[in-house]
Structures are given as C-alpha cells and as structure tokens.
C-alpha positions as CSV (number, residue, x, y, z in Angstrom):
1,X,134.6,93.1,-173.6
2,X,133.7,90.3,-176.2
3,X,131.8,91.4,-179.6
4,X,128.3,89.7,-178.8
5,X,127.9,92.2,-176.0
6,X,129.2,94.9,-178.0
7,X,126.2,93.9,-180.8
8,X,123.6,93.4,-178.4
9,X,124.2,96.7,-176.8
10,X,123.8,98.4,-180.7
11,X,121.3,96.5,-181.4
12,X,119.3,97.4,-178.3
13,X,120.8,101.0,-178.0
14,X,122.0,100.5,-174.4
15,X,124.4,103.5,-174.4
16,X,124.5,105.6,-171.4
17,X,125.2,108.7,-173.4
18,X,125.0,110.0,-176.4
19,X,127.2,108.6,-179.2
20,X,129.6,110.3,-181.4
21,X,132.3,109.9,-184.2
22,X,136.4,110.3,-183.3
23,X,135.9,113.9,-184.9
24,X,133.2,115.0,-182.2
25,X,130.1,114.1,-184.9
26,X,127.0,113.6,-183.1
27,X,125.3,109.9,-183.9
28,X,121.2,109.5,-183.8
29,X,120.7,106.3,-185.0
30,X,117.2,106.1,-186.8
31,X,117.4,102.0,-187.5
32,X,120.0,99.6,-185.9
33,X,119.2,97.7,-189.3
34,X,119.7,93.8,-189.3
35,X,121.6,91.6,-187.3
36,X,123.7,89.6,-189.7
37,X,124.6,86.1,-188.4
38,X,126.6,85.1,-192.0
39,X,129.1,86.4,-193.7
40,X,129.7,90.3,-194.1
41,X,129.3,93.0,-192.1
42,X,127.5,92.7,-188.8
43,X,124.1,95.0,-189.0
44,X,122.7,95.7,-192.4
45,X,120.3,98.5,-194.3
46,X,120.7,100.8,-191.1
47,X,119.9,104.1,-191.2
48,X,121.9,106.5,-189.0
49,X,122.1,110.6,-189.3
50,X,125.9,111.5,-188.5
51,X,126.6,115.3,-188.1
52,X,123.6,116.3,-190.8
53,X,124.0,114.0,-192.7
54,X,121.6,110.5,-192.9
55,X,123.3,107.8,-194.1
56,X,121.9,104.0,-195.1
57,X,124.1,101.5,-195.4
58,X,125.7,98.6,-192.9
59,X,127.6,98.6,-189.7
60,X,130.1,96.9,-188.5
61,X,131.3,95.8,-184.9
62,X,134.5,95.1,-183.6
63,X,136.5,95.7,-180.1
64,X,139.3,97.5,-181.6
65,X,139.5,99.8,-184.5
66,X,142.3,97.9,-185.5
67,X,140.4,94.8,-186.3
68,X,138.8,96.2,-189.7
69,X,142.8,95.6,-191.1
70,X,143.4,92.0,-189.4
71,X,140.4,90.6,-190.4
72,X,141.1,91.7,-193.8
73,X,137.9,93.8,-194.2
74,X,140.0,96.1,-196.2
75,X,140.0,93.8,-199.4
76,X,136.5,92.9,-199.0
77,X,134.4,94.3,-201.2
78,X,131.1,92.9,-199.0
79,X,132.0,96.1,-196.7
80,X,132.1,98.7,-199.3
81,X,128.5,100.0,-198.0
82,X,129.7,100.1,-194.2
83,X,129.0,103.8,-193.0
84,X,129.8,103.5,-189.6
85,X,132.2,101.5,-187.9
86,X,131.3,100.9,-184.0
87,X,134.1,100.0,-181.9
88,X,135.0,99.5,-178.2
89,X,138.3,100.9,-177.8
90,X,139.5,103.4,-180.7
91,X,143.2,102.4,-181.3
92,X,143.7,104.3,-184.7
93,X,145.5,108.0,-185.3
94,X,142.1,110.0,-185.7
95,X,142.2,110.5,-189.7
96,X,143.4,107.1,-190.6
97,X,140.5,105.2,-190.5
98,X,138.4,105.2,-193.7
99,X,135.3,105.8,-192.8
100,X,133.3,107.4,-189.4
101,X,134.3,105.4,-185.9
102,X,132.1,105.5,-183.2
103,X,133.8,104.6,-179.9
104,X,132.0,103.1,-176.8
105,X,134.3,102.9,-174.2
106,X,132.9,105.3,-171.4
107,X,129.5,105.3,-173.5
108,X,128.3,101.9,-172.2
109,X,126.9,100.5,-168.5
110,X,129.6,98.2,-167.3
111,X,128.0,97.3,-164.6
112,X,125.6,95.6,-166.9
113,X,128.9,93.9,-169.2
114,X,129.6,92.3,-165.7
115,X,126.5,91.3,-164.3
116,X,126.0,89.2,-168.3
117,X,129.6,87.5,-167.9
118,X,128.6,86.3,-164.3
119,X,125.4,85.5,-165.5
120,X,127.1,83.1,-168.4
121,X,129.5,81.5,-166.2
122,X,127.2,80.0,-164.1
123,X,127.5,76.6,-163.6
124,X,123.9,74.9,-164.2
125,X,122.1,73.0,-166.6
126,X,122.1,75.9,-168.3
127,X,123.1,79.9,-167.4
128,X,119.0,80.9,-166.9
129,X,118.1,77.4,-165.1
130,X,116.9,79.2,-162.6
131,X,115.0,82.1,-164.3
132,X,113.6,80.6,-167.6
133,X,110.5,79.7,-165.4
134,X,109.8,83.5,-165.0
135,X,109.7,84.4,-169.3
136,X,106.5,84.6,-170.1
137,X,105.1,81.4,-171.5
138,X,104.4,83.2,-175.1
139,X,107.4,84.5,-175.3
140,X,109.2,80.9,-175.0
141,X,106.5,79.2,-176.8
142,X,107.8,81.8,-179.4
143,X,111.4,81.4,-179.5
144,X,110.8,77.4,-179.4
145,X,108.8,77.5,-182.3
146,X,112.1,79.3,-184.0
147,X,113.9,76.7,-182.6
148,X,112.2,73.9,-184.5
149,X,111.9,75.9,-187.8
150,X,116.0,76.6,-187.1
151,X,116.8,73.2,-186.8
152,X,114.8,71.8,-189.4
153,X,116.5,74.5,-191.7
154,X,120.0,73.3,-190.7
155,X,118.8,69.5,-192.5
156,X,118.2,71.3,-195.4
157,X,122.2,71.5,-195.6
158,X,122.5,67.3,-195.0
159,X,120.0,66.9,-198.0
160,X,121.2,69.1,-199.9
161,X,124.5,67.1,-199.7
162,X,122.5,64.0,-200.5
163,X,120.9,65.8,-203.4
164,X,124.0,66.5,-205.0
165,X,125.2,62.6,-204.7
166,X,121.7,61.9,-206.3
167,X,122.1,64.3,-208.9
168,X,119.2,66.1,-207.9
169,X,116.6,62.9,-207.9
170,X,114.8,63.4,-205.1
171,X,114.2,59.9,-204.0
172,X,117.8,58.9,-204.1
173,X,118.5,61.4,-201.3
174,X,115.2,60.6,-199.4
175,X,116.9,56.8,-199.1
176,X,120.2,57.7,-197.7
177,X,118.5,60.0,-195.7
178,X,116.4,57.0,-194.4
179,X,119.3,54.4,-194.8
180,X,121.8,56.9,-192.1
181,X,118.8,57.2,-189.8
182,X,118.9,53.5,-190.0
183,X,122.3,53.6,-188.1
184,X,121.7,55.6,-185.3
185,X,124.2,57.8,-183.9
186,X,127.1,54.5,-183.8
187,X,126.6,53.5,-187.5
188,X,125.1,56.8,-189.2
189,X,128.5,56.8,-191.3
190,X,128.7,53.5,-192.3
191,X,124.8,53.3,-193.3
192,X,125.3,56.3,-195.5
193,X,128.5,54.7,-197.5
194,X,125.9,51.6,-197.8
195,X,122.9,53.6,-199.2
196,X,126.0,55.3,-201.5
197,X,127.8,52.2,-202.8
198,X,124.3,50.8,-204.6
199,X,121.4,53.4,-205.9
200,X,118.1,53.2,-205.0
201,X,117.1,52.5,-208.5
202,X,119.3,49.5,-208.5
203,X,117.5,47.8,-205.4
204,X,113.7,49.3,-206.4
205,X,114.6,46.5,-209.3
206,X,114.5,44.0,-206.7
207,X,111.7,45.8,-204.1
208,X,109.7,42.3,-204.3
209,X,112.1,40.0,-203.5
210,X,113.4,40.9,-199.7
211,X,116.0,37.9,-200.1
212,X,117.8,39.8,-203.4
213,X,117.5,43.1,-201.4
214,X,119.2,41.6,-198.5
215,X,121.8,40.2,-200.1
216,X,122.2,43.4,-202.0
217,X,122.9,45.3,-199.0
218,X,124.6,42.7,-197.2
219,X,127.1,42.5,-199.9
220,X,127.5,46.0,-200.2
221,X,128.2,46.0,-196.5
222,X,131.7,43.5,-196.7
223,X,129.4,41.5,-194.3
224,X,129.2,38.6,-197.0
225,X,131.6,35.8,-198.0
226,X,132.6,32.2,-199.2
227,X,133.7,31.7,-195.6
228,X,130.4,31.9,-194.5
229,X,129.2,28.0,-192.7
230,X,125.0,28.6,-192.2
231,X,123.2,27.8,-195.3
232,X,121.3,31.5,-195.9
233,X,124.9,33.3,-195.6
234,X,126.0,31.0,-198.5
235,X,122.9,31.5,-200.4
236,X,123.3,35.9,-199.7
237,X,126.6,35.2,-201.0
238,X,125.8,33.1,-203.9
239,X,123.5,35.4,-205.2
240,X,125.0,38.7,-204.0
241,X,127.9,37.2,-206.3
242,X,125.7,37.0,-209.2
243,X,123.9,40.2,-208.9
244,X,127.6,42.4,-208.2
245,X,129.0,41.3,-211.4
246,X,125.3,42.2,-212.9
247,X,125.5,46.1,-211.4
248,X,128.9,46.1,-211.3
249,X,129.4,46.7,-207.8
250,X,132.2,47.7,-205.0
251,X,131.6,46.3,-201.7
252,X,132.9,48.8,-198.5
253,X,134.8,46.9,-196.1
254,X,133.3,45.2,-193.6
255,X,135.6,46.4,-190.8
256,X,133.9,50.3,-190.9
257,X,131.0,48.9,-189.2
258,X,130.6,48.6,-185.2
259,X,129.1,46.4,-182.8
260,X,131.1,46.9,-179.4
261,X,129.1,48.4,-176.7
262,X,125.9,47.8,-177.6
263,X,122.5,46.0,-177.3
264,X,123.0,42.7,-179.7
265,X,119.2,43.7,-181.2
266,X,121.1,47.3,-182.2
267,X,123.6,45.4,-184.2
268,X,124.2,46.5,-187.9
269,X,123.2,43.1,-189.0
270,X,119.8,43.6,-187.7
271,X,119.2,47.1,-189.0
272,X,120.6,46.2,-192.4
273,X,117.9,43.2,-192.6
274,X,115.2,45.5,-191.0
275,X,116.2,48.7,-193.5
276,X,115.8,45.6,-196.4
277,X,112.8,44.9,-195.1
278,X,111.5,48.7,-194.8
279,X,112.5,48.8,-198.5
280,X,110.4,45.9,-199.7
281,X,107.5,46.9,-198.3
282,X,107.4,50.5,-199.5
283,X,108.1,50.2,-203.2
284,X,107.5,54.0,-204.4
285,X,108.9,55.8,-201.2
286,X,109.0,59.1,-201.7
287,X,105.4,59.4,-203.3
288,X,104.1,56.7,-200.6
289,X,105.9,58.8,-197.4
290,X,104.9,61.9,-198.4
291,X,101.3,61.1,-199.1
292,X,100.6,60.0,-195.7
293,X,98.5,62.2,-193.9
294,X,98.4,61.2,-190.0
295,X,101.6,59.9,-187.7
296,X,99.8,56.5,-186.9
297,X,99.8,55.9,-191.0
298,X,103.6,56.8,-191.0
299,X,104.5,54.7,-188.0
300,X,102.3,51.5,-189.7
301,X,105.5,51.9,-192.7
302,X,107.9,51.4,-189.9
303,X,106.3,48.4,-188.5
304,X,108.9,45.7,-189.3
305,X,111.2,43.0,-189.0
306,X,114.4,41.3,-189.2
307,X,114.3,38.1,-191.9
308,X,113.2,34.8,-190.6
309,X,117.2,34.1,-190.3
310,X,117.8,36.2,-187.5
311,X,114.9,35.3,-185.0
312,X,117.8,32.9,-183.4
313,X,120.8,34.9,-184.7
314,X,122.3,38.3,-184.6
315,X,125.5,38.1,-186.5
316,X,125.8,35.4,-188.9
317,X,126.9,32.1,-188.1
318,X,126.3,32.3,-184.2
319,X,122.9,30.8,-183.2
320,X,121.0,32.8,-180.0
321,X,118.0,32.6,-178.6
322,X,114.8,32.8,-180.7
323,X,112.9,35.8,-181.2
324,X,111.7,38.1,-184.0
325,X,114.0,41.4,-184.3
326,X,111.3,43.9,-184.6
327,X,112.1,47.8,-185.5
328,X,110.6,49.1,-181.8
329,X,108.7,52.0,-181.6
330,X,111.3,54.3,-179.6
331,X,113.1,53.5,-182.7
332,X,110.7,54.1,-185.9
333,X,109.7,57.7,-184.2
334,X,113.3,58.0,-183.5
335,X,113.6,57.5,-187.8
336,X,110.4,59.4,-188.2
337,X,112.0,62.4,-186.2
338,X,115.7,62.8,-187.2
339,X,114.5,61.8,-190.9
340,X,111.3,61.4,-192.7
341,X,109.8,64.9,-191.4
342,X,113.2,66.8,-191.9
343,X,112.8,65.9,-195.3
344,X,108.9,66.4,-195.7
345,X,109.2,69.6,-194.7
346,X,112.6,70.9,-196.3
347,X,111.3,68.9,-199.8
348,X,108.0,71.3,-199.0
349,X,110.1,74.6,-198.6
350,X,112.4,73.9,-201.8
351,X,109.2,73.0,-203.9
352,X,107.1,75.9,-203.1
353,X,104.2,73.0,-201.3
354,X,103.6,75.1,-197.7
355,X,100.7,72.4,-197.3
356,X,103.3,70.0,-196.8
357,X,105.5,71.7,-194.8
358,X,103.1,72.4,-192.7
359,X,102.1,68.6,-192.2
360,X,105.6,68.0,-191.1
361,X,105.5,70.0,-188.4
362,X,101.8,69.0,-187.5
363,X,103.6,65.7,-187.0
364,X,105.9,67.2,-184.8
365,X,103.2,68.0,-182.1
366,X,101.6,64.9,-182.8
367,X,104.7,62.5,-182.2
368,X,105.1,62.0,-178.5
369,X,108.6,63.9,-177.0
370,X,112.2,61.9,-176.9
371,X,113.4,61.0,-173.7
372,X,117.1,62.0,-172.8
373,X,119.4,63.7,-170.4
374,X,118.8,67.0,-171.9
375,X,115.3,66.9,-171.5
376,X,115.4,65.7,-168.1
377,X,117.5,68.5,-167.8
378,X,115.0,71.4,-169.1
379,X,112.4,69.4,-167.3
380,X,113.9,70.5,-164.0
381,X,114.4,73.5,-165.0
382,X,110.3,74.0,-165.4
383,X,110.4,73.3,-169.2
384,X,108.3,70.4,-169.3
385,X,108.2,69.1,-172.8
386,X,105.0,66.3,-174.2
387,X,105.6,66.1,-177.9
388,X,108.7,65.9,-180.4
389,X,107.9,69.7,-181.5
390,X,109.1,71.0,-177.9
391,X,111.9,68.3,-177.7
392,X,113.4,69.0,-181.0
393,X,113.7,72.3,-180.0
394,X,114.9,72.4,-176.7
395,X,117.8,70.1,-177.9
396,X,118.4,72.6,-180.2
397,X,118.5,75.4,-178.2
398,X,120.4,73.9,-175.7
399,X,123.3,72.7,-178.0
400,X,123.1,75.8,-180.1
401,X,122.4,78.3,-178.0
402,X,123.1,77.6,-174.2
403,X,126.2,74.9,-174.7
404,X,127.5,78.3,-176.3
405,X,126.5,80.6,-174.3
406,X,124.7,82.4,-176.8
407,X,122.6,84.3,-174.3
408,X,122.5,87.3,-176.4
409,X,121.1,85.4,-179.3
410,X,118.3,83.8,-177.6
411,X,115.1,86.0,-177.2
412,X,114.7,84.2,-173.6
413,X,118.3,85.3,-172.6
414,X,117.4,88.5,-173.8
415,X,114.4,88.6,-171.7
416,X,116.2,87.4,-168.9
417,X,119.4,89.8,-169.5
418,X,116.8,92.8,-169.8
419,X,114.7,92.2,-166.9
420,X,114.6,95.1,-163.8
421,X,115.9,91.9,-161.2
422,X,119.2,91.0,-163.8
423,X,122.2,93.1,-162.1
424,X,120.9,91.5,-158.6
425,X,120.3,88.1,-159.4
426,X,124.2,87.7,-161.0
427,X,125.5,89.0,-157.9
C-alpha cells in the first residue's frame, strides 16, 4: 500500500464500506477538504460528522498509525487541528492514540490498489501511452493549461533567487535571468556567475560601446589575458585592465566554462559576444521587453550577432573559416521560452499587472512548439503539440508527473484510473 493511493482513495471516497473510528464510531464524511501538496497535514478545512458529533479541521494520512510519532507529527504544532487520523493498518493499543483513527484495511477495493500499481509499472513512454488518446480533449486541454501555469509558477522560485542577489531591483534579476538563458543547458552555471560578478548597472554605463561591453564580460569570464597574440584580444585586455581597476572587479576563472562536445558556433566565446551584443542594443531592458506587444517584435531584439572578430574565429587566437555567428532562431525562441516570458508573466503576478501576465502566455501559443525526444514521445502517443504553450507543458507533465509516476496527481491519470475499462486494461 503506498500513501498516494491511500489519499486518492479519501479524497475520492472509494471505500467499499462504511468507515469507522478504532472505538466502533461511525464516519460520514461531509467534505474531504483540500489536498495539501506542502508542508502540514495532508487534507485541510474538512468537515466530517464522527459519532454525533461534526467536526472541521484537517486530516491526515499515513499507512501505519505508528507514523504520526516517527515523523514527528507529535511536536508539530501545524497538526494541532487534525480531527481525524486515516490510516491503513491500525498498529496502536486502541486508547493510545490522541485523537480518532480511522482504519482502512478491509474498507478499501484491492483489486483496484493492484490494477493502479500494474498500471504504473508499465513500461512505455509513459504509464497511459496508450489510453491518454481516449480523455476527453477538454479535459486534457484542461490539465495542460495547469501544466503551463505550474511550471511557470516553479520560475517564480529561480527569480526570486535572482531578486534577492539584485536586492530587489527588478532589472538586475531580469539580466541574469537572460545572461543563464544565454548558456543553455552546458554553460547555464557559468553564465549566471558572469551576469553575478559585474551588475547590470555597471555595463548599462557602457550599453553604447559593444567593444567596452565585450571586454567587460570577457574579462569577467577569465577568458582574457596578456598572453593573448591577435590584436583585438590585446586590445579586450588592455581595456578590460583599465576598466577592472575602475569597478573594482573579480574575474571567475576561466576553467568553469566548457566547450567539449559541442557545435564550435555553441561555444561560450560566441554567446558571450552575442549576449554583449543583445545588451548594446537594448539599453533599457526591462521597460523595452516588457513593452513589446507581439512575438515577431520580441524575436526582432534577439536578432543578433557575434563581433566582427569572430566571423573567422571561435576561440580567440585560432583563425576558422569566415562567417557571421548569428544568434539562430531555434535559439532566440529557445531564450524567449525558458526566459523572457517566465519572467513577463511571474513580474505580472508579483505586481498585481494580470494584463501582462496574460500577454506572456498569449506568447506562448503564439511561439511555435520545441522539438525534442519528449515531444516526439507524446506525439506518438496522440498528443500532437503546434505551439510552445502545449510543449511547455507536456515537458512538464512528463518530468513532473509521469517520470514520477504521479498518476494520482494528474487529472488525466485520474481519468484514466477511474474509467469503467481500468481493472481490464492493467491485466
């Protein structure tokens, strides 16, 4: 038996017969109350009668009895309001628990506890692969739409982290937002202890002059030195030299940042001089970003390049074969996705603006979808998905939800888990 059964049977009232307390109490439960996925106990503001008596308060859920002392719930003061405690197996002398036990074992379909651990060992894309196609289509357009809202909710933790770097200045976070973004998953770290090691006010100082802004980051970076042989690393250097003594600056060490096992035109070098470039031509960036009004007006911020330098180079000092390093599309939606519309619409939700909010996630259907293996994978199982709005959140339901096998969590599981076919299907 596992607790996430145990809740979804309560909070569905699956029970085969009637429930009762150790001392023989009879149970009608009047609300289930609210599933609590934080901290405390499990179901909150329910409303039960017990005996005569109608009670409010919480519930909490464990297998054993037992578990309310090991998990410490005895010093908690979150569970003083807990008027029933709903267990599987009751393993305490009746009269020693605290408050009313409810006991399930011999109350519940175990047919049904079977037929959902079959159902969540099976070995596909993911456990309902083969039945998601079935759920009605409002019902998944629902729960996706939850998805998006969940995982743009989860950023607001990320920012909030950059906020408190920033000391609340709301531009300062939206660049290292930006600046990680500008690392992709291989140099997101590095990129962040870049946009960390030298404020944004410090560069906007320099936002017409991409040369100073360059040699700004550069430096930062550890990428720059006296060791350097082609003329423009001496000259970054030179005046990187002048302008660290001027800020008083720490460079981070060069060594953090990685280049094996990727395409040369993904090197840090290049995002560094494109992220300069990004920042020289939107002096003003959060009141410029968030003022934009349609995707195509966002992407045209985005549209970029490397400095002249590295059209025949991709790490200094090593000439290759001339071309202009632009930022590609893929990859300013990619920045547009993972960071300018988390932040449009979190920076909406903290300041009360639903209008923009709202924009962000108009964006969201506007943008076109991501291609990956996990989309390739919901794709075959019937979830075709056109625009980053359903992407977004089918990688987050499948990372969240499925790679966890939080069936009981997910309103399609749940459709899926209550439907007549289930207990046949699993066999």
């Amino acid at each position: 038996m596992s607790e996430d059964f145990l809740h979804y049977l309560w909070q569905n009232r699956l029970f085969a017969r009637q429930l009762t307390t150790s001392d023989g109490e009879p149970i009608t439960i009047i609300s289930t109350g609210f599933h609590n996925h934080n901290a405390g106990p499990d179901f909150s503001d329910a409303r039960l009668t017990i005996g005569d008596t109608t009670w409010a308060g919480n519930v909490e859920i464990h297998i054993n009895t037992s578990d309310w002392n090991k998990h410490g719930h005895q010093f908690d003061e979150a569970y003083n309001n807990v008027v029933l405690h709903v267990v599987y197996n009751d393993d305490v002398n009746k009269g020693d628990s605290v408050m009313p036990v409810c006991e399930l074992a011999g109350k519940i379909d175990l047919e049904l506890f079977d037929a959902y651990k079959r159902f969540i060992e099976r070995k596909e894309f993911v456990p309902c692969s083969s039945k998601i196609s079935e759920v009605s289509e409002i019902d998944r357009s629902l729960w996706l739409e939850r998805m998006l809202i969940e995982k743009l909710e989860l950023k607001a933790d990320f920012i909030q982290d950059a906020l408190t770097v920033s000391q609340n200045d709301w531009e300062e976070a939206l660049y290292h937002i930006i600046a990680r973004s500008f690392g992709f998953s291989v140099n997101a770290l590095p990129f962040e202890m870049l946009a960390r090691s030298i404020s944004y006010q410090n560069l906007a100082r320099h936002s017409d002059n991409l040369f100073q802004i360059e040699a700004l980051l550069f430096g930062q970076a550890g990428m720059l030195s006296h060791e350097l042989i082609d003329v423009y690393g001496q000259e970054l250097f030179k005046e990187y030299s002048f302008l660290r003594k001027k800020y008083k600056l720490v460079p981070m060490s060069g060594s953090l940042w990685k280049f094996m096992r990727m395409r040369p035109v993904n090197f840090p070098t290049i995002r560094i001089s494109q992220f300069a470039c990004f920042l020289n031509r939107n002096a003003g960036l959060m009141s410029k970003l968030i003022s934009l009004d349609s995707v195509d007006e966002m992407m045209a911020l985005f549209q970029i390049n490397a400095s002249e330098y590295w059209n025949n180079h991709y790490v200094f000092d090593k000439e290759s074969s001339g071309k202009p390093k632009h930022l590609g599309k893929d990859a300013a939606q990619l920045l547009i996705i993972n960071a300018v519309l988390p932040f449009m619409f979190n920076y909406g939700s903290a300041t009360g603006n639903d209008q923009l909010s709202n924009k962000a996630l108009s964006m969201f259907e506007a943008l076109p979808g991501e291609r990956n293996s996990v989309i390739s994978g919901w794709t075959a199982a019937g979830l075709v998905a056109q625009t980053a709005w359903s992407t977004q959140a089918l990688m987050h339901l499948k990372v969240r939800y499925c790679d966890n096998r939080a069936c009981l969590n997910c309103r399609i599981g749940n459709m899926i888990i209550k439907s007549p076919g289930f207990l046949t299907f699993t066999r």
